[in-house]
N, C-alpha and C positions, 0 to 999 in steps of 0.2 A: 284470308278469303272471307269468313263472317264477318270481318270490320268492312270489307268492301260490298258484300252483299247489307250489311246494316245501311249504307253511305244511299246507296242506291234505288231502297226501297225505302229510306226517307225522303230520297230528292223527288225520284216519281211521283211520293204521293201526295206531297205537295205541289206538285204542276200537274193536276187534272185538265188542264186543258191543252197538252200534248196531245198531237193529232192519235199516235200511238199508245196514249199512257193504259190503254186497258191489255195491251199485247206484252209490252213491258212489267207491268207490274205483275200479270201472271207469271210469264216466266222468270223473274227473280223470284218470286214466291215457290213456284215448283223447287228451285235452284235451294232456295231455303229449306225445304221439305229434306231434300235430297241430303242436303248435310246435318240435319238433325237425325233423321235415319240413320246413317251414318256413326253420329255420335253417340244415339241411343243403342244401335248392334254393338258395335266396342265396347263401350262400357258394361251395360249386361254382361256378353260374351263372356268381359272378365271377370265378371263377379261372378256370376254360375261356376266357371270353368276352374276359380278356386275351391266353391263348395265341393264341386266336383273329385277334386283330388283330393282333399279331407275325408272327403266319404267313403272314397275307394280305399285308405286308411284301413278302415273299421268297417267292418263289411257290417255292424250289427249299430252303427251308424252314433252309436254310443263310444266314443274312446273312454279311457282310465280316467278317474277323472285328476289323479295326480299332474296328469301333462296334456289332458283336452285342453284347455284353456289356452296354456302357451301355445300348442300347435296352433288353435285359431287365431290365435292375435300375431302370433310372429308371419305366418304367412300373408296374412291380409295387412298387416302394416307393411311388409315389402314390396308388395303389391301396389300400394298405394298410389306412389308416384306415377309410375303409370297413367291414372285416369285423373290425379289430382288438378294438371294444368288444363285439361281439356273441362272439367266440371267449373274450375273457374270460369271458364270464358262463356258457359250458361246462365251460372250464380251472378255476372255479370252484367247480365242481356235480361235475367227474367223479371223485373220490375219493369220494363219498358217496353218490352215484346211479350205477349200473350205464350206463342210458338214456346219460348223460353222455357216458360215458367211452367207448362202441360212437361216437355222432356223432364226438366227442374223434380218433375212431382211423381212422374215414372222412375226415372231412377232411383228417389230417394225410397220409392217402393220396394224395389229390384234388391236395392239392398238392406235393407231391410227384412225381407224376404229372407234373404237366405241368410242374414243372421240368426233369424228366429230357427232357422231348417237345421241349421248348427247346434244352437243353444237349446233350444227348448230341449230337445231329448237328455240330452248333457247335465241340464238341470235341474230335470227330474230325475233321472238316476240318483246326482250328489245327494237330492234333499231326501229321497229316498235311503241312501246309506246314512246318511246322519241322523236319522229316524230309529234306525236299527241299531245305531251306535248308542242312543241314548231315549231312548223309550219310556223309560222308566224316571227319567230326572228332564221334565218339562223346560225348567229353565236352563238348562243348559242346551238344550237343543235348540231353543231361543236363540241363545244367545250365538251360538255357532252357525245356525241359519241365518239371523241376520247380519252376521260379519260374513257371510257367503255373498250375498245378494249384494250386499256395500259393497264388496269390491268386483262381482258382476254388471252394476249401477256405475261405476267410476272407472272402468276400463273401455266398456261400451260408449260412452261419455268421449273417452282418448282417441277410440281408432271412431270414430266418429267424425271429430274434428281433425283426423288424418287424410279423410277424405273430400271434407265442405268444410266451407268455408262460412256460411249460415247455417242459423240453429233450423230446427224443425219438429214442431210437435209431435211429429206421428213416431218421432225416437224414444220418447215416453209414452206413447201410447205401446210400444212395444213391450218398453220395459217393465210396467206395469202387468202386464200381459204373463208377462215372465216370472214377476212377484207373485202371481196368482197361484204358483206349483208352492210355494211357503206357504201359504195360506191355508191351500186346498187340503194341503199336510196337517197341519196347527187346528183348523176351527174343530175337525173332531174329538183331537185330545181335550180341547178346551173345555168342550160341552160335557166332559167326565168328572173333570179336577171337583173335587169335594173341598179338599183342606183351603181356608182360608189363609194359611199360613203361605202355601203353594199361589194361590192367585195373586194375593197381595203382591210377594215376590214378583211374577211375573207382570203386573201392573209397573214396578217400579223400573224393570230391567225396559221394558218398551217404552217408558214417558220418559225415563230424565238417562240413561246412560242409549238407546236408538237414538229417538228424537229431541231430547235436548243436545248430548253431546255429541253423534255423529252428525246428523240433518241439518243442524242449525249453522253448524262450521263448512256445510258442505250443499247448500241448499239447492242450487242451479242442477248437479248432477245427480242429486238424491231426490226429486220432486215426486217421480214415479215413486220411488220404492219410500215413503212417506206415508202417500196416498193407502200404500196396504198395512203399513203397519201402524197407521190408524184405525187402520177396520180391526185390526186384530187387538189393537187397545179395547175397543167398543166394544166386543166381544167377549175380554177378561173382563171389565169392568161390569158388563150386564150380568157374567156370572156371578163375580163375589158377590155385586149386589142381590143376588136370589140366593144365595149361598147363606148369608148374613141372614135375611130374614128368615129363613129356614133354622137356623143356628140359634137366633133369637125366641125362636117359638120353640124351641125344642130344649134349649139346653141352658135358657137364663127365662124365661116365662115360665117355661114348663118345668124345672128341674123341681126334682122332689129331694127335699135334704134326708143326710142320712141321720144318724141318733148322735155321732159325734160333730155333725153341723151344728149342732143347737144346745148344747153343752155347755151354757153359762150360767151361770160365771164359774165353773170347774174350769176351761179350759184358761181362763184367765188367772186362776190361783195357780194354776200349772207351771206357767208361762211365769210368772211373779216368782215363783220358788225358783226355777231355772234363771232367770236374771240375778236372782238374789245368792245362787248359790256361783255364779258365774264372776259377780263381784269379791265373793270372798275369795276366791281361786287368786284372783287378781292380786286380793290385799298381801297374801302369801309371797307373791314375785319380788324379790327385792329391787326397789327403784334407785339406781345409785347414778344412774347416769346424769352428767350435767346439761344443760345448755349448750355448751359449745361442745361436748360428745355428741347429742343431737345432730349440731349445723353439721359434722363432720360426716357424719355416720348418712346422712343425707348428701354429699361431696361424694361422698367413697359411691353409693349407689349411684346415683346419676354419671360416675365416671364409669363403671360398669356396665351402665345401658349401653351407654354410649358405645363404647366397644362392641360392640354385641355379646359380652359371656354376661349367662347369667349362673353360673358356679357358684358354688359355695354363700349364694347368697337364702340370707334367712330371712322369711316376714314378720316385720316389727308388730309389736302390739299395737292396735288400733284400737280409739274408742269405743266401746260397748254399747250396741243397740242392741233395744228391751227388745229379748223375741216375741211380744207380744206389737210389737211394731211394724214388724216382719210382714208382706205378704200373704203368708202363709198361714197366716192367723184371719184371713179377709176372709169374710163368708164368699161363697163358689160364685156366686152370683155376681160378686161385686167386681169381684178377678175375672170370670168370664168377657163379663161388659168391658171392663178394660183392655182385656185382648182383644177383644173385638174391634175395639176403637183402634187400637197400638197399630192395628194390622191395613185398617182403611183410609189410614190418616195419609193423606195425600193424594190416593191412590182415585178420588172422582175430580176430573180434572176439569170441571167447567164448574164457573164458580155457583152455579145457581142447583145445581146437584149437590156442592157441595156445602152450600146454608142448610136446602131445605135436610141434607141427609142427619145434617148435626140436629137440626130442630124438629124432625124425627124422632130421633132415639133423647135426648131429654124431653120429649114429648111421655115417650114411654118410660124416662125413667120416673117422672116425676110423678107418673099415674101410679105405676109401681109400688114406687115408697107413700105414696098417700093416705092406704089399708092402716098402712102399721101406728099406733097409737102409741106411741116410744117419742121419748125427749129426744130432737136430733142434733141440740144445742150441746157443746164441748169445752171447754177451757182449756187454752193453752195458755204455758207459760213462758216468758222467755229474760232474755238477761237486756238492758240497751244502755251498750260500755259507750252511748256518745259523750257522756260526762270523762270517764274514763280516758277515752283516747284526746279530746279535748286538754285535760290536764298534762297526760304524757306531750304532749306536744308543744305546749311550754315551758316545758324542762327541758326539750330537745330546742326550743328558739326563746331563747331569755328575752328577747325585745320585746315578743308579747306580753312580758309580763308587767303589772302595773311598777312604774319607777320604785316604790315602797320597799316590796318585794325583792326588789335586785341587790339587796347589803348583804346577801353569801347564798352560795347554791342551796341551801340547808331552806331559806323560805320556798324555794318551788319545789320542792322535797315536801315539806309539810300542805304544801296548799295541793298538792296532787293526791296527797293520805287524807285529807279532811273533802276535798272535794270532787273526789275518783271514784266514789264508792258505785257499782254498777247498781242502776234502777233495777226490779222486777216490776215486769208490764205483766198484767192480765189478758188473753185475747178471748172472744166468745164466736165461736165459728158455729154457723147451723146450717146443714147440710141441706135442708130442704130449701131456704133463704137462696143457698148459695147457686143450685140447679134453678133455680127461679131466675136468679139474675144473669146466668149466663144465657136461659132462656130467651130471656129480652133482649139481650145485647144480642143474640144470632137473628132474631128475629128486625130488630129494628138493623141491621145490616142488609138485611135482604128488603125488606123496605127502600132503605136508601138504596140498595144497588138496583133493584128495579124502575124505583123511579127516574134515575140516572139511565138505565136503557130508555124508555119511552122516551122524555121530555128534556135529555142533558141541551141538547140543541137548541130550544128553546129557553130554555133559562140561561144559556150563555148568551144570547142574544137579548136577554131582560137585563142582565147582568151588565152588558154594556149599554144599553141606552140608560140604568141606573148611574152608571159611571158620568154618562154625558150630560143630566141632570143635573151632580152633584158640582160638573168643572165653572155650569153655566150658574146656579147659585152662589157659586163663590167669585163672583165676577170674570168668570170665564168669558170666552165669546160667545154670542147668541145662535141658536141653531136650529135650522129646521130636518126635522128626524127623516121625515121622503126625501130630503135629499142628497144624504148621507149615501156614500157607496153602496154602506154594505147594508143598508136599510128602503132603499126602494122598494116602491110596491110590489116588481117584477118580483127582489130577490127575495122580500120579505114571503110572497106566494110560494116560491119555490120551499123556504125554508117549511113552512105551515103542513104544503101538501106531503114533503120528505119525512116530518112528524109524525101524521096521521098516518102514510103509509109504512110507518116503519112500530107503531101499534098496533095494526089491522096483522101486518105478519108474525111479530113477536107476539103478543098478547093468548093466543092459542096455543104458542109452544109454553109458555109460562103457567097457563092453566092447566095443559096437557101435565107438566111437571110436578107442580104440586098435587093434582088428582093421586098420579101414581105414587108419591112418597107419602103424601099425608092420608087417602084414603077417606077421608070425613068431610062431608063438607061444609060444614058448621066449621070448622078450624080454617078450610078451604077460605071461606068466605069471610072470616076475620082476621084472618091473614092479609090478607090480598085487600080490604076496605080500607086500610090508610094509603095502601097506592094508588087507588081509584083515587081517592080523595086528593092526592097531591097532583095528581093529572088532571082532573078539573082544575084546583086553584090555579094551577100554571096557565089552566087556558084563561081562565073569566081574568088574570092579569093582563093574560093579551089583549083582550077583547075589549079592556078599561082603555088599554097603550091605545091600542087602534080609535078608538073615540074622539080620544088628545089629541093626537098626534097626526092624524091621516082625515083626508076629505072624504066626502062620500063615493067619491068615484077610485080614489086610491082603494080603500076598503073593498068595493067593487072587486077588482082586478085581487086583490089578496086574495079573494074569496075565504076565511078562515071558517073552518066547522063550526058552528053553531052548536051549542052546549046539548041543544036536545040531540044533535046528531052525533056526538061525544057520548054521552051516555047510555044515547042505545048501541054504543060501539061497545063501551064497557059493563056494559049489563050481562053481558054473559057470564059475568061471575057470580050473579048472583044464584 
């Protein structure tokens, strides 16, 4: 009957000049009204009239939540059928018919609706008792909320597509919605956590085992619930970041050593005596074991792992590091920073947070150790067996040796003893040198990477008329650059204004960022002055191309910003 009514009120309304066509097309259109009424009470009816018996279930509209779930899913998937053929023949009609696509947009309301009427209470109760269940251990509550909401996210998703047969935003706008009880939960343990050890953690569990491994394998049904546990990343990540500075002012700036902090070089004879009495222990152990006791004794344990017992197994002597080598031997400060670091390394996930955050803290370490009037230059020594292993390897392949040598095994015997002997190298490490140059190297990164946000678009496009230059020098064909596709004046405007507009919005959040990490702006602004400056040269290139290259009327139609209106774009940095 809607295919005939479709038939019908296409043919009418294409012969308007039916003596009748306005009595006609009314009443097929009433006719139409009549059956989407129709189709919209049914469907409703059924959807209500399942929530309805769900309800009457649980008078406190809350079921257990061991079997809420199932009851909702099993009832409305058998359901389904029901209203699936009739919503087809909408999902059908509503790209073509207006009528359609309004019933199309009610229902998907309708039901939606009383998913939410179902769920929401359901789902706060659960995240409620998971709260209670782990209180006290932040990451696991994590981690159990969000494997909640995943498979909340990817069953909604099923009986979803049990019913339509097109997708429709307003199922993530739900679902989101629903993510919001995780949240509402979370953001205020969050804003408590002190230990950076605890944040960290939780930074890791949300970026790479949430959203790297379940979201990215699963992306279409997890879009909503993304959306929240990005906010809840931003969230951790804003705290450790106050946490850290707070950490740093108080317990590596401010720490006051004690009397055994500062106990040198006692605590280094100390340390000398215990290594040295730790070697004579050793010389005492009798060494009887050979070579191939070793390889075996090595066999036998690795056959042991393997099985999984680990019985009767003893730890072999290991080579002896100087406890003055130890950790433990580091002044508090130096261990401090290093935890500090250990704990945020990875954990500021946009890469421009995570330049300026490094160039930051060697900011401060460098100011730091600067006071101190102390050699921060060291010798290391070390052994370099490449002579060594070189000669061993002519013994094991006779052809490399010179023909001379090959009158009995006995000459590569001796030429490996006269010419195996391990060099000692001297190395000269200086620690302040060394924060210097990592220094540079995070800074000229963040350099390149920002000039790479502003201007990569344009230097790929200098890059290739470079290329078209270099074909036509080498007797290439001859060319003229406006005429080029991808070089018109049209496209080349397009690309110039897409530049500057994408400066004009970046360029603020970039000054915004370093404000807040570096705090100075004298650093601010010497920071940030070789990327101005590579932003200019990119343009005054273009500006040279455009002279060459283009007439005065092309140029026209380009319109590219003129250097004085460039610079007072980028003046704000100063």
């Amino acid at each position: 009957m809607l295919a005939k009514l479709d038939d019908c009120i296409t043919y009418i309304s294409c012969h308007p000049n039916f003596k009748d066509y306005p009595v006609y097309l009314l009443k097929f259109r009433q006719c139409l009204s009549k059956a989407l009424h129709l189709m919209k009470t049914y469907t409703v009816n059924t959807l209500q009239n399942l929530t309805s018996q769900l309800l009457k279930r649980d008078p406190s509209s809350v079921p257990n939540a061991d079997n809420a779930f199932t009851l909702f899913y099993v009832k409305f998937r058998t359901a389904a059928p029901k209203v699936r053929t009739l919503i087809e023949q909408i999902e059908q009609r509503s790209e073509k018919i207006p009528e359609y696509q309004q019933l199309l947009n009610d229902i998907h309301q309708c039901y939606l609706d009383q998913r939410e009427l179902l769920l929401g209470p359901s789902i706060t109760c659960t995240v409620t008792e998971l709260t209670s269940q782990n209180n006290r251990d932040h990451c696991a509550l994590i981690r159990s909320g969000c494997a909640f909401m995943v498979h909340v996210c990817q069953d909604e998703h099923q009986l979803y597509n049990e019913f339509f047969t097109k997708p429709t935003s307003k199922l993530d706008e739900l679902l989101e919605k629903l993510c919001v009880s995780l949240y509402d939960v979370f953001r205020p343990l969050i804003i408590h956590v002190i230990h950076l050890e605890t944040l960290s953690e939780l930074c890791g569990i949300l970026k790479n085992e949430v959203l790297e491994d379940h979201v990215q394998n699963n992306a279409e049904q997890l879009g909503a619930f993304a959306a929240g546990v990005k906010q809840m990343l931003e969230d951790v990540q804003e705290r450790l970041v106050y946490r850290t500075h707070i950490y740093i002012q108080t317990d590596i700036i401010g720490y006051k050593p004690a009397p055994g902090d500062l106990a040198y070089p006692d605590k280094l004879v100390m340390m000398e005596e215990i290594a040295q009495s730790l070697k004579d222990e050793q010389k005492k152990v009798p060494s009887e074991a050979s070579f191939s006791d070793v390889r075996l004794e090595e066999t036998e344990s690795n056959n042991l792992k393997k099985s999984g017992s680990t019985e009767s197994l003893t730890p072999r002597p290991q080579t002896t590091i100087s406890p003055a080598d130890l950790h433990g031997m580091w002044y508090p400060t130096v261990r401090r920073t290093l935890v500090c670091l250990s704990k945020l390394y990875r954990c500021i996930d946009t890469q421009i947070d995570g330049q300026l955050f490094l160039i930051k803290h060697l900011l401060i370490l460098r100011e730091q150790i600067a006071p101190f009037h102390t050699e921060f230059t060291i010798k290391e020594i070390s052994l370099d067996l490449k002579k060594t292993r070189d000669a061993a390897f002519k013994i094991l392949n006779p052809m490399t040796v010179p023909r001379f040598f090959r009158l009995n095994s006995n000459n590569a015997l001796i030429e490996f003893l006269l010419e195996g002997t391990p060099e000692i190298r001297e190395h000269y490490l200086d620690s302040k040198k060394d924060v210097d140059r990592h220094l540079k190297s995070a800074c000229e990164q963040f350099i390149q990477q920002q000039t790479k946000q502003f201007v990569e678009q344009l230097e790929e496009f200098m890059t290739k008329v470079s290329a078209l230059k270099t074909m036509a020098s080498q007797g290439g064909p001859k060319y003229t650059l406006s005429q080029q596709p991808w070089a018109q004046p049209a496209k080349v405007s397009d690309l110039v204004a897409s530049v500057y507009k994408t400066i004009k919005a970046k360029l603020p959040l970039t000054l915004r960022s370093m404000s807040l990490y570096l705090s100075n702006k004298d650093t601010e602004f010497i920071l940030f002055k070789p990327v101005r400056n590579n932003v200019q040269q990119v343009f005054q290139k273009l500006h040279v191309l455009l002279k060459e290259e283009f007439s005065p009327e092309d140029i026209h139609i380009i319109a590219c910003p003129t250097m004085e209106q460039l610079n007072l774009l980028l003046s704000v940095s100063k």
